[in-house]
Structures are given as structure tokens and as C-alpha cells.
N, C-alpha and C positions, 0 to 999 in steps of 0.2 A: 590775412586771415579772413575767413568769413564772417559776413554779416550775422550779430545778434540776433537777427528779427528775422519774422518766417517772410519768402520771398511774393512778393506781389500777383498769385497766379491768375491772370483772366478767364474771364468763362469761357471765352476761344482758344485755351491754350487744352489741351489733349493730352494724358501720358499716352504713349505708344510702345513703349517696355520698361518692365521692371526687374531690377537682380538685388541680392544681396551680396556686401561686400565690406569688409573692415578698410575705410577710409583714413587714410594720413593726408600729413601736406610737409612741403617741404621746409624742412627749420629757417624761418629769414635770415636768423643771427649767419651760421654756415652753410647754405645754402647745398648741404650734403645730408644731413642726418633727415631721417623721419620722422614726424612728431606725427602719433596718434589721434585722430581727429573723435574719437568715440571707446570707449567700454566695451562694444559691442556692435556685430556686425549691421550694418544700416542699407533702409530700401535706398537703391540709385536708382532714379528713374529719368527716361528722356521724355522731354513735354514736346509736344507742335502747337503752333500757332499759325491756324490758318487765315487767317488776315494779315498779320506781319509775313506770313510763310518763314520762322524763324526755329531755331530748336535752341532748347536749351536741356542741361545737366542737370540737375538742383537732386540735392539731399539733404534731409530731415530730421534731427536727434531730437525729439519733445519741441522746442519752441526753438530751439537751437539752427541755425540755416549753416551746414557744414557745407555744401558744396550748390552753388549758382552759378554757374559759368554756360553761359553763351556760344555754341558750334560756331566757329567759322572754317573757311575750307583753308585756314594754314593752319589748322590746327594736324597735332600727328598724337596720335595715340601709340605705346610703343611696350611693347612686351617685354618688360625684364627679366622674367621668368615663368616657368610653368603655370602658375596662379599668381603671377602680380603681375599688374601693367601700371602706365602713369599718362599722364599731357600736362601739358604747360597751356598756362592763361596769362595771356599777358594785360588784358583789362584787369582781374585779379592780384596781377603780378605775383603767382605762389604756382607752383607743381602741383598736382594733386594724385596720389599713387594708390589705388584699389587691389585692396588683396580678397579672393575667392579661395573656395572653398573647394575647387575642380577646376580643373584646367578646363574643361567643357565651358564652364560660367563665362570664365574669361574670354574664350575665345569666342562666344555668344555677344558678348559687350563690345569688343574688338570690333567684330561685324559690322555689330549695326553703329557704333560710332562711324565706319567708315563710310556705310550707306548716309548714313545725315552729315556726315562731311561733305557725300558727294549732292545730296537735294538742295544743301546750304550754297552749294557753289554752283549749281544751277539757278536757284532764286537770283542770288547775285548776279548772274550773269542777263536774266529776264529784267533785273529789274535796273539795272545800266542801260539797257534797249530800249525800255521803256523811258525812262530820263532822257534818253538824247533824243529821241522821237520825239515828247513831249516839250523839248526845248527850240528844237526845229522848227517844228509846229507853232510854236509859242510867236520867235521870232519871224518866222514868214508872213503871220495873222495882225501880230498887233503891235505897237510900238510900248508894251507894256517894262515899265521897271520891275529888275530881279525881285522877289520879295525876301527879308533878309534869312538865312538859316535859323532853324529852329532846332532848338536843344534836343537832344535826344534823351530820352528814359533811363532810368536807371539801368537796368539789363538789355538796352538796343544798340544795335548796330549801324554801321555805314549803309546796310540794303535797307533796314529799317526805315531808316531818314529819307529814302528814296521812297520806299514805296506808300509811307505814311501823308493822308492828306494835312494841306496849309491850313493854319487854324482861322477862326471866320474874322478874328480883327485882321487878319493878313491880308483875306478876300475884299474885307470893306474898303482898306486902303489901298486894295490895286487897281477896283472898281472907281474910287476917288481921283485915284491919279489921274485913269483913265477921262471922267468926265473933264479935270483942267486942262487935260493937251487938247481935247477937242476944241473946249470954250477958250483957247486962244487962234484957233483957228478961223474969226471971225462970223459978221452976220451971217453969211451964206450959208453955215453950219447949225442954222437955230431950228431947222427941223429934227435935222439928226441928233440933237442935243434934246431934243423934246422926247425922241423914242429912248435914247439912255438912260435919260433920268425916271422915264418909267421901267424901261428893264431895271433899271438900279433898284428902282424901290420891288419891283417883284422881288428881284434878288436879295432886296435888303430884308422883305417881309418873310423869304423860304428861309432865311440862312437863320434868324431869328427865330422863327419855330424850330430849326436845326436845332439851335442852340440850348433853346428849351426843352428839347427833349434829349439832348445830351446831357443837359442837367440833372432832369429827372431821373437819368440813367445812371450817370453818375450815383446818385442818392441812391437810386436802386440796387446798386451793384454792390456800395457803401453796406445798405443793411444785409445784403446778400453773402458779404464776407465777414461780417460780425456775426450774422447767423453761421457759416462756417467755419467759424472761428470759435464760437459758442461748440458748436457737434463736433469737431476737432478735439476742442479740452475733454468732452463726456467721452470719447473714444477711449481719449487717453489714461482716460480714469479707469474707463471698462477695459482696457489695456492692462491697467497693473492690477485690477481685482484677478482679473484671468491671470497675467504671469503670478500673484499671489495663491491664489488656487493651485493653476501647475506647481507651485511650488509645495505646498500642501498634498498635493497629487502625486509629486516626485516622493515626496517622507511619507506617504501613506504606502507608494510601493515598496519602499524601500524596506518599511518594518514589512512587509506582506513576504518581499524575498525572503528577510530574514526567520520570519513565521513558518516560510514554506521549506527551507535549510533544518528549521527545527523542527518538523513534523518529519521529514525525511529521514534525520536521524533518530527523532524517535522510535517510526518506523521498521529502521534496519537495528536498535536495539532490539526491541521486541520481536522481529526475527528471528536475531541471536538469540534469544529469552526462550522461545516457542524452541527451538529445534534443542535448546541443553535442557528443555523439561520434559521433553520429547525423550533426549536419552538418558536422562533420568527414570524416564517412567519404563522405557526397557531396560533400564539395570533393575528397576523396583520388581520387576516381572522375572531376574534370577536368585534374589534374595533368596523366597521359600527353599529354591534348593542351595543355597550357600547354608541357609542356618540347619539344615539336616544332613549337610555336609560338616559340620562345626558340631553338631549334637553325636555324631557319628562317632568323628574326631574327640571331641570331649569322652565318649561312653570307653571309647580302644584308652586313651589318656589314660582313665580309671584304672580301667582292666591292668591295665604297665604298673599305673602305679602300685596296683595291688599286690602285682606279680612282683616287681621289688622289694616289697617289704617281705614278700616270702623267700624273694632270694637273700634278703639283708638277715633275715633271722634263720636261715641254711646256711648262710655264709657264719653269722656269728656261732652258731653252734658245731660249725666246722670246724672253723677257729677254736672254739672250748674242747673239742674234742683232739685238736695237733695239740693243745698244751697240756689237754691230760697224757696225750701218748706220747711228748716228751717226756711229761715228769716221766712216765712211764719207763722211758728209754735211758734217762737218766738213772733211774733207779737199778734198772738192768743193768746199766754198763759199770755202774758204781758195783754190781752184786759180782758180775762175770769179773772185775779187777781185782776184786776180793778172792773172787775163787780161783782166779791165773794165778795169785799170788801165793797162794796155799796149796794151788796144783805144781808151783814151780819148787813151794817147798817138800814138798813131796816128790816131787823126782829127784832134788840135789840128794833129800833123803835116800832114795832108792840109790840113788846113783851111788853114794856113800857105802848102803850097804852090799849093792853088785862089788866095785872094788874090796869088800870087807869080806866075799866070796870066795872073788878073785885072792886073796892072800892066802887065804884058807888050802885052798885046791894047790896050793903052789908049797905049802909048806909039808902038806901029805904027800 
């Protein structure tokens, strides 16, 4: 995993590109699953350092150092998919795999990782040339002892170690050695031992003000990174007022959407509203003639109704007048069955006396 602590960056170190990108590393436990290095997508950037001529990867989460890894040229960057790529660190010892946001991103980071693969393995290669030149040299000049290897940095390299100068106790002691192989080389050698031991002390007296001003520089650099270290933290602070703001910003639009959802609809009510008073007010405008259409209607009503009761009281006095002229008819037919009855006695009569005629005539 990475370092806790923000990564050591010198004043000669340079970003040269920046992306963002959701950073994992590879699970140690199974060395298959991905484990999420951040919440949220983070700057990757590549630094240079032109004094070392070295590059490195480094990524940033608040104080958090997610990614420090050091280019070298076997390193491979390698595309798993459209927007994710990974490399392997093996100073690290962990994968580290970048998801973007565009396949554009990625293939942008692709690039120039390949480009500083390829600067990295030219450095290295200048600076082997230079080593074995310098070691030639070394040996053809003087009978000087190797001086012993010197540690390298926490994020340096094998070109590093090469191209970084020997430190000044190194110089002192190889200057010393030097002066013993001479002074066993007897008297005859006591002039030459005379001009050494003053080149020595030049040497002794530059490499000491060297020193002292590596010192100073040191200190200087010291407060130069506590001072950035100081404007870092206020950033970060001015960082979350701002993402608290956007966030503020984000719920101030959001009611503002919602604001502008509900004037829209209010809006297209009150449309609807205007155009049914609208046709309101053209029905309002046939009224007058509906209600002299209905006063019309009401006066002919009257008139009918009127007219009915005069045909109700024709009618009832019709009716009084069929039942007087049944009775009437009654009375008649009652009077004419009285008189059939006395007309028929009067003919059996007659008939009686015709027959009683008839005898008569018949006996003359």
C-alpha cells in the first residue's frame, strides 16, 4: 500500500501532465480483486526532475500519498479496457489500475506514460555511458580506491545512484587515501606531497563552504516545504468551503428547478383558466337571447296552459252534456219500450178483431 505521508517533492521536480482518474491497487491478500484507493476520482500526475532526469507517478487524496511510483523503462502500462488501464511496481510491490472517465483520458495517460518510459530508458542509458567513461577515466588517472556505494532515496533509482554526486565525507576520504599512497612513495615525492596537501586544503576549504551551503539549503528548502505544506492545508480548507458552497449551489439549483417546474405549471393552469373564462364569457354573451328565448317559451307555456283549462272545462261540460243525453236516451228508450209494448198490444188487439171480421164475413 502506499505511503501515509504526502511524498517528498523537490523544487526541481516539475508536473508535466495531469488527468483525473478513480485509482485502485491490487488486493495483496488475492492478488486478483481491486481494492478502491479513494471515494472519488483523484488528480494523477507525472512530475520530472531534471537534475536526477527521473519521472515519477504520484497521486494525492488530502494528506493521503495514494500513488508514488517511480517510471522505469520495464515498466508496461496495459489497457484492460476502454477506460481502465493498470502497471505493476515492483519497488511498491502492488498493481495499481486507473479508471477514466473517456476512453480519450486514458489513452492520453497511455501516451505519455509510454513517452516517459521511453526518456526514462534513455536517461538510463546516458547515464551507464557516463559511469563507465567516468570509471575509465578514474582508473587510467589515478590509483584511487572505489568509494563505497551510497544509499539511495526513498523514490530513487539505479540511474539515480549513478548520476547523483559522492557525498563530501566520501571526497575527503578519497583525497586522504590519496595523500597516504603518495607519502609512501618516499623523500623524492616531498614536493609533490607539498602541492597535494595544498590542493587538499583548497579542496578541503571549497567542499566545506559546499557543505555550508548545502546546509543552509537544506534549512531553506526545510522551511520552504512547511511553508507549502502550510498553503496546501489553506487550499484544502478553501477546497471544502468551495465543494460546500457547490454543494449549497447544487440545492439552491435544485429548489430553483423545482421553482421553475412550478411556475410553468402554474403558468399553463392559468392558460387553461384564461381560455374557459374566455368561453364563458362567450356563452355569457348568448344568455340575453337564451332567457327571451325561455320568456317566450314560458309566455306560449301560459297561453297552453290557459288553452287547457278551457279545453278541461269544454271537455267537462261535454261530458255533463253525454250524461244528460243519456239520461235523455234512457228515458226515451224506457218511453219507446212502453209504447212498443202497447203498440204491440194493440195490434194483437186489432189482429184479434181482423180475425173477429173474418168470422163474421164467413158466417154471412
Amino acid at each position: 500500500m502506499a505511503a501515509a505521508s504526502l511524498p517528498l517533492l523537490h523544487y526541481r521536480e516539475q508536473p508535466i501532465f495531469t488527468s483525473r482518474a478513480h485509482v485502485f491497487q491490487i488486493d495483496p491478500a488475492t492478488k486478483k480483486n481491486w481494492v478502491p484507493a479513494g471515494k472519488q476520482a483523484l488528480a494523477v500526475s507525472y512530475f520530472y526532475d531534471g537534475t536526477r532526469n527521473s519521472y515519477r507517478i504520484i497521486s494525492v487524496d488530502g494528506t493521503k500519498v495514494i500513488i508514488n511510483s517511480t517510471v522505469t523503462p520495464n515498466m508496461t502500462f496495459t489497457k484492460t479496457s476502454q477506460k481502465f488501464g493498470q502497471w505493476a511496481d515492483s519497488r511498491a510491490n502492488t498493481v495499481f489500475g486507473l479508471g477514466f472517465s473517456s476512453e480519450q483520458q486514458l489513452t492520453k495517460f497511455a501516451e505519455k506514460f509510454q513517452e516517459v518510459k521511453e526518456a526514462a530508458k534513455l536517461a538510463r542509458d546516458r547515464s551507464q555511458e557516463k559511469t563507465e567513461t567516468s570509471s575509465n577515466h578514474s582508473r587510467e588517472s589515478s590509483h584511487e580506491t572505489p568509494s563505497s556505494p551510497q544509499a539511495s532515496s526513498v523514490n530513487g533509482t539505479d540511474d539515480e545512484k549513478a548520476t547523483r554526486p559522492p557525498p563530501i565525507e566520501s571526497l575527503l576520504k578519497n583525497e586522504n587515501d590519496r595523500i597516504k599512497l603518495v607519502s609512501t612513495q618516499g623523500p623524492a615525492a616531498a614536493k609533490k606531497w607539498e602541492q597535494e596537501l595544498q590542493t587538499l586544503g583548497e579542496n578541503n576549504a571549497r567542499l566545506s563552504i559546499a557543505l555550508q551551503e548545502s546546509t543552509n539549503n537544506v534549512e531553506h528548502w526545510k522551511k520552504q516545504l512547511l511553508l507549502c505544506k502550510e498553503e496546501g492545508e489553506k487550499l484544502r480548507q478553501k477546497m471544502m468551503e468551495l465543494e460546500a458552497q457547490c454543494a449549497d449551489f447544487n440545492l439552491e439549483k435544485e429548489r430553483n428547478t423545482r421553482l421553475t417546474r412550478t411556475v410553468k405549471q402554474l403558468e399553463t393552469d392559468i392558460h387553461e383558466k384564461e381560455q374557459e373564462l374566455e368561453r364563458l364569457r362567450e356563452e355569457a354573451q348568448v344568455i340575453p337571447q337564451l332567457l327571451a328565448e325561455c320568456e317566450a317559451l314560458r309566455e306560449r307555456l301560459q297561453a297552453a296552459e290557459n288553452s287547457n283549462k278551457e279545453l278541461e272545462n269544454k271537455a267537462n261540460s261535454l261530458k255533463t252534456n253525454v250524461e244528460e243525453s243519456r239520461q235523455k236516451q234512457n228515458d226515451l228508450k224506457k218511453e219507446l219500450t212502453a209504447f212498443l209494448e202497447v203498440l204491440d198490444g194493440k195490434i194483437d188487439e186489432l189482429h184479434g178483431f181482423r180475425q173477429g171480421l173474418a168470422k163474421l164475413g164467413m158466417d154471412n
